[in-house]
PDB file of the backbone (N, CA, C, O) and the ligand in Angstrom, with CONECT records:
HET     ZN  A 101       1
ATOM      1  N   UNK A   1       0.838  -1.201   0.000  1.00  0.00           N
ATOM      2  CA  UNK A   1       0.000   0.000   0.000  1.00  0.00           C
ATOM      3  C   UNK A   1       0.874   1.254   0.000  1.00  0.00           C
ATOM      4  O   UNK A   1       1.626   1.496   0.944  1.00  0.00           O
ATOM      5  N   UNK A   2       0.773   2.006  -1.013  1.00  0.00           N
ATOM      6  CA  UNK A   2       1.338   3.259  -0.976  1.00  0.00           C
ATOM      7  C   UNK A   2       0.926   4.537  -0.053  1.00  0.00           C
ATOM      8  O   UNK A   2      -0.171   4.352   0.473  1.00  0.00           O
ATOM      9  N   UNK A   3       1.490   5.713   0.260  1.00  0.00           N
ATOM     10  CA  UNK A   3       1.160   6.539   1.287  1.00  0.00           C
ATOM     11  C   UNK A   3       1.689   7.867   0.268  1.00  0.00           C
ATOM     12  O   UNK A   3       2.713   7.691  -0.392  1.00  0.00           O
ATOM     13  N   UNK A   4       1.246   8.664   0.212  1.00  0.00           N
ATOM     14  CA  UNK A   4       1.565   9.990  -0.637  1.00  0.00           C
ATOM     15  C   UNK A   4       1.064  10.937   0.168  1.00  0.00           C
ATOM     16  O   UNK A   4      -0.039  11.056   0.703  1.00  0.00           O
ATOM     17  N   UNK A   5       2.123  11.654   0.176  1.00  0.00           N
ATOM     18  CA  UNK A   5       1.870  12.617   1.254  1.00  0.00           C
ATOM     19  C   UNK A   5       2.413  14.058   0.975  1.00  0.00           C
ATOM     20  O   UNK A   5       3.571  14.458   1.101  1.00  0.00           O
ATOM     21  N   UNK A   6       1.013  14.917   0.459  1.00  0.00           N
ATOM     22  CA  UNK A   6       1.649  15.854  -0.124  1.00  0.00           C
ATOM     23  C   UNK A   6       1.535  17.133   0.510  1.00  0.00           C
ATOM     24  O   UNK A   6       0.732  17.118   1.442  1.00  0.00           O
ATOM     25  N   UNK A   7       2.286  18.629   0.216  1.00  0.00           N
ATOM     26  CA  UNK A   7       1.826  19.734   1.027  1.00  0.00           C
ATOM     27  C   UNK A   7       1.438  20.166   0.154  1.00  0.00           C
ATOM     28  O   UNK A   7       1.834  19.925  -0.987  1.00  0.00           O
ATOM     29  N   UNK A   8       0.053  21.357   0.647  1.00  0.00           N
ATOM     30  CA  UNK A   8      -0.743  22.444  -0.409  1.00  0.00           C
ATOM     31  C   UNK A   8      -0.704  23.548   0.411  1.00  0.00           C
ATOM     32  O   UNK A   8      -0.982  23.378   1.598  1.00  0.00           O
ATOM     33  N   UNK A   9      -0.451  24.511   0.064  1.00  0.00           N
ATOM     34  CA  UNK A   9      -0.485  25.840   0.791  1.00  0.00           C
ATOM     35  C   UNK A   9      -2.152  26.593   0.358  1.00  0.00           C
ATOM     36  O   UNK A   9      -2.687  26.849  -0.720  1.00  0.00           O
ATOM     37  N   UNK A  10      -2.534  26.745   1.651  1.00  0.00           N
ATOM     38  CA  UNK A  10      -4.151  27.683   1.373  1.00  0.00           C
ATOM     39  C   UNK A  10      -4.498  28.286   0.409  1.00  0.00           C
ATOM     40  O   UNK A  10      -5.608  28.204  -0.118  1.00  0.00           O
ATOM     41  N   UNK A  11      -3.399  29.106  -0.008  1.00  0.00           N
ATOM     42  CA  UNK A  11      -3.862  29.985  -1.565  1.00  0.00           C
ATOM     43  C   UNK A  11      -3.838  29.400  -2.428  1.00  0.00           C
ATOM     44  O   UNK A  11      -4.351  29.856  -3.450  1.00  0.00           O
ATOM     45  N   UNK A  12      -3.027  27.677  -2.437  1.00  0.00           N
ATOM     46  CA  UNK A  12      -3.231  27.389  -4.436  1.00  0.00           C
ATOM     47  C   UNK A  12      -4.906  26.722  -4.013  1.00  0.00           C
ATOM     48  O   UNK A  12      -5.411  25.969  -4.845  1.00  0.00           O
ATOM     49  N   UNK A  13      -5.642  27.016  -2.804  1.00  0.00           N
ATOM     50  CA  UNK A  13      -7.024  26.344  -3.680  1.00  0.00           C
ATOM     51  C   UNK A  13      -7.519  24.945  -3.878  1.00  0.00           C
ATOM     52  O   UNK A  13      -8.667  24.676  -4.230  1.00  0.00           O
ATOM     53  N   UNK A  14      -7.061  24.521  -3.756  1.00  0.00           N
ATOM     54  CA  UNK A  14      -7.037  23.017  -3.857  1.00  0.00           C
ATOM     55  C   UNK A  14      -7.538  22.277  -2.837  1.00  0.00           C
ATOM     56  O   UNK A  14      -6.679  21.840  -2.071  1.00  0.00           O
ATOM     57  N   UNK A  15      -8.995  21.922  -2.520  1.00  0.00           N
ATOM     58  CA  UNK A  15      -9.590  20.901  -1.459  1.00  0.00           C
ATOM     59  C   UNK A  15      -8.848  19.599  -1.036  1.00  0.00           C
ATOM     60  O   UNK A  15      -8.270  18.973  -1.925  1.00  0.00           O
ATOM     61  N   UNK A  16      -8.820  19.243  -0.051  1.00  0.00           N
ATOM     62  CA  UNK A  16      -8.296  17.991  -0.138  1.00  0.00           C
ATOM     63  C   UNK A  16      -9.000  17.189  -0.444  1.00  0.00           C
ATOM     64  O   UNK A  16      -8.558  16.281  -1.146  1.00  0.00           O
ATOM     65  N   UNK A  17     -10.477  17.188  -0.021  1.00  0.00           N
ATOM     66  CA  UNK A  17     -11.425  16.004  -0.602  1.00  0.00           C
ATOM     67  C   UNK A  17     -11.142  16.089  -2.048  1.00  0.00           C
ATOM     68  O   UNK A  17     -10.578  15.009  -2.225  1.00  0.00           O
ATOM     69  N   UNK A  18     -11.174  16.732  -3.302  1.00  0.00           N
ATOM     70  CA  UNK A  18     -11.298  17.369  -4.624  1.00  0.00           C
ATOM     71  C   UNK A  18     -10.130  16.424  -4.872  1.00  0.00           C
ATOM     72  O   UNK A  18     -10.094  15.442  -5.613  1.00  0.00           O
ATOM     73  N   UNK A  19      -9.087  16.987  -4.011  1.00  0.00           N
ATOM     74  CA  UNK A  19      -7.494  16.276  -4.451  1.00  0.00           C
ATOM     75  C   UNK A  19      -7.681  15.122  -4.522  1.00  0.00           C
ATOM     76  O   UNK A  19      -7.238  14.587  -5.538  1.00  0.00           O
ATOM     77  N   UNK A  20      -8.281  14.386  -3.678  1.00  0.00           N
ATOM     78  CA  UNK A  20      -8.589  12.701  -3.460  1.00  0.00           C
ATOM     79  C   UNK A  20      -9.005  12.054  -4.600  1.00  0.00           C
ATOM     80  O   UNK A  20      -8.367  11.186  -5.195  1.00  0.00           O
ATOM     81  N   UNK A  21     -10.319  12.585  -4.957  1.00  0.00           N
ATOM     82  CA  UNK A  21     -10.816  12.034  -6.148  1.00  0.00           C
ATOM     83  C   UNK A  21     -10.163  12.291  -7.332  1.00  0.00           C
ATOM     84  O   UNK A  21     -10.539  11.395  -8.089  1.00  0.00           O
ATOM     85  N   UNK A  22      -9.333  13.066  -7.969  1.00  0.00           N
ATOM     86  CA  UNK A  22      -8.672  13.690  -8.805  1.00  0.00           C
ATOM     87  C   UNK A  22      -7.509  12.511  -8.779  1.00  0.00           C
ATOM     88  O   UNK A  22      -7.486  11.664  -9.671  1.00  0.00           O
ATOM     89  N   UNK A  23      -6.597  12.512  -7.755  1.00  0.00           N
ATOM     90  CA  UNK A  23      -5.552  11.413  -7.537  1.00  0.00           C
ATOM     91  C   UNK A  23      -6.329  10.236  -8.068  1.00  0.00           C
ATOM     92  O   UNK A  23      -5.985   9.663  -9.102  1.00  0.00           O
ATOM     93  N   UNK A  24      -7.075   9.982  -7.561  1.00  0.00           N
ATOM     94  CA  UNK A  24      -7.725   8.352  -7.682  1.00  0.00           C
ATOM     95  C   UNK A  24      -7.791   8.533  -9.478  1.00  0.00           C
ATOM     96  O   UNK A  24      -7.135   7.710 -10.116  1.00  0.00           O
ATOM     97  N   UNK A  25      -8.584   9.610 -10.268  1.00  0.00           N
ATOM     98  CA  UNK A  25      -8.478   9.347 -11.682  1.00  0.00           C
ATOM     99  C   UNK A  25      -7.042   9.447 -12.507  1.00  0.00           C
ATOM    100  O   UNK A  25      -6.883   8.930 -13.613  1.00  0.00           O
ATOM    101  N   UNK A  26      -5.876  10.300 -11.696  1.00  0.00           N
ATOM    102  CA  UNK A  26      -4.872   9.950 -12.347  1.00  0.00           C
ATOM    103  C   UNK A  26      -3.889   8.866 -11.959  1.00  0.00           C
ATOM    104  O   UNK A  26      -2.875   8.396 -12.475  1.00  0.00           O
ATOM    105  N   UNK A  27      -4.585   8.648 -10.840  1.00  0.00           N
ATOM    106  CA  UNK A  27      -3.940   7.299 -10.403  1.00  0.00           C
ATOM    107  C   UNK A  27      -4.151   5.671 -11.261  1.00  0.00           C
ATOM    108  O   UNK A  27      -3.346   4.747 -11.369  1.00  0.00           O
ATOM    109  N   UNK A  28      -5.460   5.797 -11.736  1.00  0.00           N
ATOM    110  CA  UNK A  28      -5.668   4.811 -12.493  1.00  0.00           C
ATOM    111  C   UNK A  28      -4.805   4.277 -13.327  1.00  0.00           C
ATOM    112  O   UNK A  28      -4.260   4.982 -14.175  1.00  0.00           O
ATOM    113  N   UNK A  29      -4.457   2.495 -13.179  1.00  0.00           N
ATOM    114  CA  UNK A  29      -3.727   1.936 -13.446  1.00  0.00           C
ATOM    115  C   UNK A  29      -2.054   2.209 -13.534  1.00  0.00           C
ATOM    116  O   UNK A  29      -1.255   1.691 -14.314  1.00  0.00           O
ATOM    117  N   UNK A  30      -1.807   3.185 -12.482  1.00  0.00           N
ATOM    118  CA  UNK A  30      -0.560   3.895 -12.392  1.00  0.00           C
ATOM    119  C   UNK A  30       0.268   2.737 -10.890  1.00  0.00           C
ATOM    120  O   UNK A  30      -0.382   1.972 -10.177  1.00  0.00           O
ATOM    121  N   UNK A  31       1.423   2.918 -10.828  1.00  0.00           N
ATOM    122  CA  UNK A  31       1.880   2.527  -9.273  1.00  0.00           C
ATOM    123  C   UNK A  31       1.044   2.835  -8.398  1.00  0.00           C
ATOM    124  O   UNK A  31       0.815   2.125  -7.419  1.00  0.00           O
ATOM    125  N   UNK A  32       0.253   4.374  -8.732  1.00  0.00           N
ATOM    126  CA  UNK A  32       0.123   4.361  -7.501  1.00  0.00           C
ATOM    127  C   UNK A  32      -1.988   4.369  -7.400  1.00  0.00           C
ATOM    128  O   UNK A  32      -2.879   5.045  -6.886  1.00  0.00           O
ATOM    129  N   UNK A  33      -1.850   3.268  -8.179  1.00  0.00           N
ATOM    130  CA  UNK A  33      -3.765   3.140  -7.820  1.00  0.00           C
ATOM    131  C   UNK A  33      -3.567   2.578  -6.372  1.00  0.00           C
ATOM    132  O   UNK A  33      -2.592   2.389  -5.646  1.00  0.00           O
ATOM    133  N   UNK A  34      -4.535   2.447  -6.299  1.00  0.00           N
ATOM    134  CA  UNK A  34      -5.072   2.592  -4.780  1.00  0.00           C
ATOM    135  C   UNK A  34      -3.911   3.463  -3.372  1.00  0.00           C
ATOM    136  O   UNK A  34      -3.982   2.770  -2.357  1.00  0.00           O
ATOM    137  N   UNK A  35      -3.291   4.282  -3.230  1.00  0.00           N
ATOM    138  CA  UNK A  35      -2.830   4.772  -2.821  1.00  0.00           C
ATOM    139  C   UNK A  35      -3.468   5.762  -1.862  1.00  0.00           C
ATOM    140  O   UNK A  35      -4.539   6.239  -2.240  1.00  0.00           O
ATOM    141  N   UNK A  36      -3.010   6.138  -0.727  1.00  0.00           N
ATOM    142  CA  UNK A  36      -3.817   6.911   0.061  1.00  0.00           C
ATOM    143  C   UNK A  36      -3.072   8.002   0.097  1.00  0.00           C
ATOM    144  O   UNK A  36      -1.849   7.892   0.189  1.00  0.00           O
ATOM    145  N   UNK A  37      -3.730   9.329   0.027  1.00  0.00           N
ATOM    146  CA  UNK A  37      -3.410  10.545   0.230  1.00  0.00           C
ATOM    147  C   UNK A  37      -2.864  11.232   1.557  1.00  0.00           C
ATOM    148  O   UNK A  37      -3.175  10.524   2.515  1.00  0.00           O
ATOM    149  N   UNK A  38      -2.284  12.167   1.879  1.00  0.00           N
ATOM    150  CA  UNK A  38      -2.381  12.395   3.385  1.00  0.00           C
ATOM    151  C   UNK A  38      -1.669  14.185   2.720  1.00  0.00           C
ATOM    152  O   UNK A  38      -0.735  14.264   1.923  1.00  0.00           O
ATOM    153  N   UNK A  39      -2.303  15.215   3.223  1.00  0.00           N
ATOM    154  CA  UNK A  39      -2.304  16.588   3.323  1.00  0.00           C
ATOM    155  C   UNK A  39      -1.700  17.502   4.364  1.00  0.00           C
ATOM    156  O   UNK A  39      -2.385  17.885   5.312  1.00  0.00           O
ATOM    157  N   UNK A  40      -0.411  17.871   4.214  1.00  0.00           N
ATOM    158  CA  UNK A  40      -0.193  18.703   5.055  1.00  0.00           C
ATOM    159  C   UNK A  40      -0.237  20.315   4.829  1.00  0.00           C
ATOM    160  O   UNK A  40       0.791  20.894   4.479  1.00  0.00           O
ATOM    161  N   UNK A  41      -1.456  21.026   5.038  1.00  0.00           N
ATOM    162  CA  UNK A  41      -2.130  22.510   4.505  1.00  0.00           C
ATOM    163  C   UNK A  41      -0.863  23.394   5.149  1.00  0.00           C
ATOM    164  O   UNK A  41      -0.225  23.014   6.131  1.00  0.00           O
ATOM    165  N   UNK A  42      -0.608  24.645   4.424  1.00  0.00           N
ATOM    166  CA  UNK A  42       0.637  25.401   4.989  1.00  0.00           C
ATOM    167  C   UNK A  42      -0.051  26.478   5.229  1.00  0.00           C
ATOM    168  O   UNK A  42      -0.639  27.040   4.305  1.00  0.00           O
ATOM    169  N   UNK A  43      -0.092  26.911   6.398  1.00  0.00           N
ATOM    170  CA  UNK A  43      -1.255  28.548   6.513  1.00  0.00           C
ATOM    171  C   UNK A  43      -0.174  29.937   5.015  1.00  0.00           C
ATOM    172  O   UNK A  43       1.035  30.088   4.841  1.00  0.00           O
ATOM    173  N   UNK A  44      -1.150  30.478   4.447  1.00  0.00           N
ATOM    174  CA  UNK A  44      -0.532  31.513   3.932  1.00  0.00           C
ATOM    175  C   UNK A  44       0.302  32.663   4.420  1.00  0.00           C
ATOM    176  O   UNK A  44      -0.016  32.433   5.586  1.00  0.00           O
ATOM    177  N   UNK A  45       1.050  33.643   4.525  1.00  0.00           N
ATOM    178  CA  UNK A  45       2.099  33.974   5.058  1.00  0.00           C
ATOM    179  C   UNK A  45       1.894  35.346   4.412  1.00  0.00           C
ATOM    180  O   UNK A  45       1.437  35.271   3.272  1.00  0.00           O
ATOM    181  N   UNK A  46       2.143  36.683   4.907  1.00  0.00           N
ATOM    182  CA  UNK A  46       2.790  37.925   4.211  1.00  0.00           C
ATOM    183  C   UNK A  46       4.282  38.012   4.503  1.00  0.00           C
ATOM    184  O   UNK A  46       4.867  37.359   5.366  1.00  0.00           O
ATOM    185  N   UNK A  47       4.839  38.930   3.647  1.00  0.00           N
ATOM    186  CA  UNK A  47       5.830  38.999   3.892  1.00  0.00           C
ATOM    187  C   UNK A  47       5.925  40.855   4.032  1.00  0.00           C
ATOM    188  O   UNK A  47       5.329  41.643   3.299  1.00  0.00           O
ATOM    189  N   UNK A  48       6.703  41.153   5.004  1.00  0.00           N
ATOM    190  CA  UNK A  48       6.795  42.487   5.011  1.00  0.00           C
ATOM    191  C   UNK A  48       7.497  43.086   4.228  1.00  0.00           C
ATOM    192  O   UNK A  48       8.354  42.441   3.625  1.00  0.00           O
ATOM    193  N   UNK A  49       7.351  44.548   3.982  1.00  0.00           N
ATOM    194  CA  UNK A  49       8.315  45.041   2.919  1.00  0.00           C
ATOM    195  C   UNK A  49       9.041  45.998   3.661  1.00  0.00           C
ATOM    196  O   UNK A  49      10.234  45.922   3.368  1.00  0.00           O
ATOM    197  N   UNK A  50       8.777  46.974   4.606  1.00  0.00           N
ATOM    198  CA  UNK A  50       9.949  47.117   5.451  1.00  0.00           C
ATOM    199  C   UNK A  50      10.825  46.469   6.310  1.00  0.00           C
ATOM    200  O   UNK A  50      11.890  47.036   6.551  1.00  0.00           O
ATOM    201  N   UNK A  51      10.582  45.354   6.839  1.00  0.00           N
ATOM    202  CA  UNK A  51      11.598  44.159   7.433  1.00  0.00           C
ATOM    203  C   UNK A  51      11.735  43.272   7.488  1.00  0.00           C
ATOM    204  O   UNK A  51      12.382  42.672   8.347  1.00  0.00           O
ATOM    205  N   UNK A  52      10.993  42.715   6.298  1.00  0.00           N
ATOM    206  CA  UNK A  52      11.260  41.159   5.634  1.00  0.00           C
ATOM    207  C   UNK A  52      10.628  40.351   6.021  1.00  0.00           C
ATOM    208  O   UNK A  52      10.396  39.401   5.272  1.00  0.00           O
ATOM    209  N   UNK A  53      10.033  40.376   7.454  1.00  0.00           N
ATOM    210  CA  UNK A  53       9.767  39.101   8.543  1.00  0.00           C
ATOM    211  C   UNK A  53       8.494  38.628   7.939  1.00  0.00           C
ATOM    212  O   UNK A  53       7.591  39.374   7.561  1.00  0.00           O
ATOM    213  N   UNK A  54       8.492  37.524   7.888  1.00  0.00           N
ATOM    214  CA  UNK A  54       7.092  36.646   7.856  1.00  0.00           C
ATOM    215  C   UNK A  54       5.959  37.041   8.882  1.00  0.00           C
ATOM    216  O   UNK A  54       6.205  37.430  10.024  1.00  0.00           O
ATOM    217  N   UNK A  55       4.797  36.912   8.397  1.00  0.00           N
ATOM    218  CA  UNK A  55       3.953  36.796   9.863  1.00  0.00           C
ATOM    219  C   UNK A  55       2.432  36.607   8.801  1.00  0.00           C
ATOM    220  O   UNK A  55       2.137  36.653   7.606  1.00  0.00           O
ATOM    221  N   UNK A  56       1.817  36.389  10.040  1.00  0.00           N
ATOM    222  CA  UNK A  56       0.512  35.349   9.326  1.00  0.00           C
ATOM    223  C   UNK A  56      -0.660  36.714   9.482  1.00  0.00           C
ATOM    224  O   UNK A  56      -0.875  37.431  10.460  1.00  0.00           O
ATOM    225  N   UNK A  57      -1.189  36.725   8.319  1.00  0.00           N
ATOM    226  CA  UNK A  57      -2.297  38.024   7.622  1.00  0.00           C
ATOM    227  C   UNK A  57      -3.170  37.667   8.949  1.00  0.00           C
ATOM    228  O   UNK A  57      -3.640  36.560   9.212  1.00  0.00           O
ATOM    229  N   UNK A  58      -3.303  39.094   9.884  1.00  0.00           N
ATOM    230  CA  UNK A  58      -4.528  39.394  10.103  1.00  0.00           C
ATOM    231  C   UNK A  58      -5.851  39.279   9.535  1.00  0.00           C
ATOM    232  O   UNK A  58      -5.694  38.657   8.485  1.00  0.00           O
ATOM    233  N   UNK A  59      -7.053  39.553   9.682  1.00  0.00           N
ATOM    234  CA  UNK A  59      -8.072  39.494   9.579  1.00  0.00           C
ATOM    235  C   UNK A  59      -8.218  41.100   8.813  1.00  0.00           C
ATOM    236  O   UNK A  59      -8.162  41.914   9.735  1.00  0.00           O
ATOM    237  N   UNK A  60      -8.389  41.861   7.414  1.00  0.00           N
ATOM    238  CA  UNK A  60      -8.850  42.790   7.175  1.00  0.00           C
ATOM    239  C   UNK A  60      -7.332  44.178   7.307  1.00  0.00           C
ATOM    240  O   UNK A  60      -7.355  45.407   7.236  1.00  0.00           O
ATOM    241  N   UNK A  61      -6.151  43.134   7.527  1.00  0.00           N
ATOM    242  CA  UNK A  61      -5.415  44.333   7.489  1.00  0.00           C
ATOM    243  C   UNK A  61      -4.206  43.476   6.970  1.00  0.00           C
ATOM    244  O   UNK A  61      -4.258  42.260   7.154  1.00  0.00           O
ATOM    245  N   UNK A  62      -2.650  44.265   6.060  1.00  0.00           N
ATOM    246  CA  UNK A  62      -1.808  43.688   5.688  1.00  0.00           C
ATOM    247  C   UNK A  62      -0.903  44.595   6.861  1.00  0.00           C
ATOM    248  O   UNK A  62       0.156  44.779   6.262  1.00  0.00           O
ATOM    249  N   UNK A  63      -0.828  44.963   7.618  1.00  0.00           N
ATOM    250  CA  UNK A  63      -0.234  45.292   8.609  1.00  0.00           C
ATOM    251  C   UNK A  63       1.009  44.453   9.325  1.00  0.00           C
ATOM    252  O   UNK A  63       0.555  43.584  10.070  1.00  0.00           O
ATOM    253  N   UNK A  64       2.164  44.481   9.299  1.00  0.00           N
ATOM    254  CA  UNK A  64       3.315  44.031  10.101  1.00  0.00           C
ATOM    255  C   UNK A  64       3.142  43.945  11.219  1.00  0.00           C
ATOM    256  O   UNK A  64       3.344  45.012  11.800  1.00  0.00           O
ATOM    257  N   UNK A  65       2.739  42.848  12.064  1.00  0.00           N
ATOM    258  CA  UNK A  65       2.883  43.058  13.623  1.00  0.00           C
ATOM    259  C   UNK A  65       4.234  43.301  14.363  1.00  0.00           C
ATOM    260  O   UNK A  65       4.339  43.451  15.581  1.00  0.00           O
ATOM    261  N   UNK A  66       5.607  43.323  13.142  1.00  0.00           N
ATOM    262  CA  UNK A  66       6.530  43.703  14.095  1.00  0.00           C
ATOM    263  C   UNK A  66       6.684  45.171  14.257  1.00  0.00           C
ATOM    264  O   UNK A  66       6.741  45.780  15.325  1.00  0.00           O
ATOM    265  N   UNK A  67       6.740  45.644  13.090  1.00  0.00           N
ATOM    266  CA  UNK A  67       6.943  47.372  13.052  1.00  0.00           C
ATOM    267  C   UNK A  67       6.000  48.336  11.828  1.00  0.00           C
ATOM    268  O   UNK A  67       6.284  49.413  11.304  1.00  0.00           O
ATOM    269  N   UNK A  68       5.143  47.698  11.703  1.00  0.00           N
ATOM    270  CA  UNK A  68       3.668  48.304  11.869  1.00  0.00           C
ATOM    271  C   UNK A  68       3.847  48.512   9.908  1.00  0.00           C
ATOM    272  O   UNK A  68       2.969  49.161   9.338  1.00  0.00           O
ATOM    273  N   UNK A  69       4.798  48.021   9.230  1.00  0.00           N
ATOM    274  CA  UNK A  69       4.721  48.069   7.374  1.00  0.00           C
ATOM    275  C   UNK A  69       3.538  47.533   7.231  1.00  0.00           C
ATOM    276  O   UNK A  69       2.658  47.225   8.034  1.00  0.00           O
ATOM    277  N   UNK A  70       3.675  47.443   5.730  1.00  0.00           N
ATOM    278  CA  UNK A  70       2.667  46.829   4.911  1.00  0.00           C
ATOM    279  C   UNK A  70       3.863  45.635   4.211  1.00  0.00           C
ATOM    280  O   UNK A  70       4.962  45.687   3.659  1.00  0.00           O
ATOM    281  N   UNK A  71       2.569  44.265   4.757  1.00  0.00           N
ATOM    282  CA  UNK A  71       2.496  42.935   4.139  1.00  0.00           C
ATOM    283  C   UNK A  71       2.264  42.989   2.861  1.00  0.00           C
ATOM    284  O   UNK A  71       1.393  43.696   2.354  1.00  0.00           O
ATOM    285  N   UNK A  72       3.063  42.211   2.227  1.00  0.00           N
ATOM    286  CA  UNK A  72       2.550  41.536   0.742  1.00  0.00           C
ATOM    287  C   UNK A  72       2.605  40.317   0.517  1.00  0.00           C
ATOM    288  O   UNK A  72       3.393  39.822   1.322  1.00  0.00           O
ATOM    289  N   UNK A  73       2.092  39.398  -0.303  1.00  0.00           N
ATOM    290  CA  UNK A  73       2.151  38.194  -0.323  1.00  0.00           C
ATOM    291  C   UNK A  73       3.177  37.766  -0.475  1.00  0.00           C
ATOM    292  O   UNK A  73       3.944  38.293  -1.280  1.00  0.00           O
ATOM    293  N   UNK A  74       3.509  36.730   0.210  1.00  0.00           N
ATOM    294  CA  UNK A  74       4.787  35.648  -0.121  1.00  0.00           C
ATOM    295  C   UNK A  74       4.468  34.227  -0.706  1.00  0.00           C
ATOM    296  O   UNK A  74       3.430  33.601  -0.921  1.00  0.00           O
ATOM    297  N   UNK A  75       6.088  33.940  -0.907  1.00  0.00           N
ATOM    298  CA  UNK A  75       6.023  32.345  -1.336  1.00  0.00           C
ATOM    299  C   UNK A  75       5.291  31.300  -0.072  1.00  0.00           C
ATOM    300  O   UNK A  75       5.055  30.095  -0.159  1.00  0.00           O
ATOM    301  N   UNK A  76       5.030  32.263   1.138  1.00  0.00           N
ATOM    302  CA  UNK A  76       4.516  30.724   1.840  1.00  0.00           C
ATOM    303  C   UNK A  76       3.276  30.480   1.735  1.00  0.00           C
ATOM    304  O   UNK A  76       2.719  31.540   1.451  1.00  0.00           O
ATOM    305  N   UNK A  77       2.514  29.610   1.817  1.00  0.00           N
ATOM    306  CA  UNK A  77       0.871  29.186   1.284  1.00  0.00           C
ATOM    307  C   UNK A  77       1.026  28.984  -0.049  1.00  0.00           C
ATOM    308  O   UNK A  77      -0.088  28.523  -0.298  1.00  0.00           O
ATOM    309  N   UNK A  78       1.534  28.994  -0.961  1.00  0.00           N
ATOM    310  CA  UNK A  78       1.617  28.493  -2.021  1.00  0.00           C
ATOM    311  C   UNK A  78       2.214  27.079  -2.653  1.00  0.00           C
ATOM    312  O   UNK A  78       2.379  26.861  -3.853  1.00  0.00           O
ATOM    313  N   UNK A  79       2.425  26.404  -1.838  1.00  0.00           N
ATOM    314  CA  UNK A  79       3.452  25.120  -1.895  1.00  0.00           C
ATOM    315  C   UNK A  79       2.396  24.324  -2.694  1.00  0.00           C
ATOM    316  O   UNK A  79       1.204  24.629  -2.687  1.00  0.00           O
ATOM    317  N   UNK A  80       2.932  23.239  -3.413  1.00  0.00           N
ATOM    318  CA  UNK A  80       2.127  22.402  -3.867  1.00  0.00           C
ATOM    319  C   UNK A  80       2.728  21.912  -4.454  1.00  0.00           C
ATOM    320  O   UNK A  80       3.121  22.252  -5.570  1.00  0.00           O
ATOM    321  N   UNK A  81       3.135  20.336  -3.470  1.00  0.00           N
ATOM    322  CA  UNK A  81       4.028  19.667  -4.042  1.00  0.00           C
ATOM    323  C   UNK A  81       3.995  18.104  -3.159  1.00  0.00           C
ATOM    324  O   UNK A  81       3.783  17.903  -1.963  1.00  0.00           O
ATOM    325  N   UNK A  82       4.257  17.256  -4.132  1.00  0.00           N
ATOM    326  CA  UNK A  82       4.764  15.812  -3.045  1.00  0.00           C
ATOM    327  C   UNK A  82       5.751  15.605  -1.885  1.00  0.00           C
ATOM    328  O   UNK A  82       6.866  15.687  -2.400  1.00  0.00           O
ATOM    329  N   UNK A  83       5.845  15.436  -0.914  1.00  0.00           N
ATOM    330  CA  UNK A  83       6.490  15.523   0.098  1.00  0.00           C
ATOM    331  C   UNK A  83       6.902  14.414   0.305  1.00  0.00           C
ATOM    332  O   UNK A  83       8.112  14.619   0.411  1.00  0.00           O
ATOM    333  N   UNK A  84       6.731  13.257   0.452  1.00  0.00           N
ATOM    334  CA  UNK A  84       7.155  11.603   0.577  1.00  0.00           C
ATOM    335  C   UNK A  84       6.246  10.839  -0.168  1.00  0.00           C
ATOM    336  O   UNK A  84       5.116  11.168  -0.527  1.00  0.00           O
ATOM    337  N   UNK A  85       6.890   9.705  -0.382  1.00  0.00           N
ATOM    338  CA  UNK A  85       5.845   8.430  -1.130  1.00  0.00           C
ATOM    339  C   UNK A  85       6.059   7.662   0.307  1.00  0.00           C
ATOM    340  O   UNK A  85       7.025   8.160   0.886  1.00  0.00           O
ATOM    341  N   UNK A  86       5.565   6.802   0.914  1.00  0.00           N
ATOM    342  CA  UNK A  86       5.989   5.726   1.901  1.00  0.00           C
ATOM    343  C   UNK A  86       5.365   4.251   1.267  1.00  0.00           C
ATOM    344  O   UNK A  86       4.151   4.170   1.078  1.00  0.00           O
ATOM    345  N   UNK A  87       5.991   3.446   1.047  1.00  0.00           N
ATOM    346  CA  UNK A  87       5.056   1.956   1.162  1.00  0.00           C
ATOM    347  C   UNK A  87       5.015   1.309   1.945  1.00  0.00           C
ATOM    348  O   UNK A  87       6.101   0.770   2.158  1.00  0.00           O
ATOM    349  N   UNK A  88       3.635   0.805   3.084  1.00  0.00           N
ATOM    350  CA  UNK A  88       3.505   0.394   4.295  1.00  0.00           C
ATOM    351  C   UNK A  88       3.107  -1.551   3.664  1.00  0.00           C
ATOM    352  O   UNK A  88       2.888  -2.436   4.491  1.00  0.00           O
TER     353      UNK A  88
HETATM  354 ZN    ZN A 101       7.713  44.681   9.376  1.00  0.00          ZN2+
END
């Protein structure tokens, strides 16, 4: 039995139920039919533009909680990618 275990970051969108069934049709007759999924979601991330630091979007504001800039989106929440195969 295969184990696939992939990360999706919040912003690409992607359900995990949705992902499941989707895998299962490109999984067909592949290594990895019957294979089970497993999701690790990455919260989305701003990135500041006066001091670089990461920090996770408020609610209604792009605001820096370290020194009060403006957030813009970053590369984090966007991941979407395979992370391990395991066979149990
Ligand atoms: Zn800042």
């Amino acid at each position: 039995m295969l184990k696939v275990n992939m990360v999706i970051g919040d912003y690409s969108g992607y359900v995990g139920e949705a992902m499941q069934t989707y895998f299962g049709i490109i999984a067909e007759g592949t290594l990895c039919e019957g294979a089970s999924l497993e999701f690790t979601k990455v919260e989305p991330k701003l990135r500041c533009t006066e001091c670089g630091r990461l920090f996770k979007k408020q609610l209604l504001t792009f605001e820096c909680p370290y020194c009060g800039g403006q957030g813009e989106q970053s590369e984090v929440g966007k991941e979407f990618y395979i992370d391990t195969i395991e066979i149990e």
